[in-house]
C-alpha positions, 0 to 999 in steps of 0.5 A, spaced: 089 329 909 094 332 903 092 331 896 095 334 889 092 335 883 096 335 876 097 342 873 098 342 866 104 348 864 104 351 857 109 354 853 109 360 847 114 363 843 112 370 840 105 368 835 106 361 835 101 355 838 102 354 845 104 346 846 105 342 853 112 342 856 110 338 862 105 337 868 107 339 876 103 337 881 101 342 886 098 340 893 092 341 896 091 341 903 084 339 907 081 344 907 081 346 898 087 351 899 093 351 895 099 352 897 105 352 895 112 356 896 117 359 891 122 354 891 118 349 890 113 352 884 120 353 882 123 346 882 117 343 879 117 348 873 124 346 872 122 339 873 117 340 866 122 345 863 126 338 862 122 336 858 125 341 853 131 338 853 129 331 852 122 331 850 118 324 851 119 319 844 113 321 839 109 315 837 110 314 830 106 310 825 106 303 822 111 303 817 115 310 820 122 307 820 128 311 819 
């Protein structure tokens, strides 16, 4: 039976703090092994790089409006 484990994917601009752009889900097989094809290591980090054009809304604090 074939399970995935979410795997993190963090950005860095030069010196800068790394932040999180978003998360892929990266199978493994029933023996423990990883595998996973160019292709699709390339479509899951463009699915997080989405995440860059149009972040998740921040939470603000009570009374934050705009």
């Amino acid at each position: 039976m074939a399970h995935a484990i979410s795997a993190a994917v963090y950005m860095r601009i030069g010196g800068g703090a790394e932040i999180q752009v978003g998360d892929i889900q990266v199978p493994v097989d029933g023996n423990g092994s990883i595998r996973m094809r160019r292709s699709e290591l390339a479509a899951a980090l463009r699915s997080a790089a989405d995440n860059l054009d149009a972040p998740p809304p921040v939470d603000e604090p009570d009374g934050g409006g705009s």
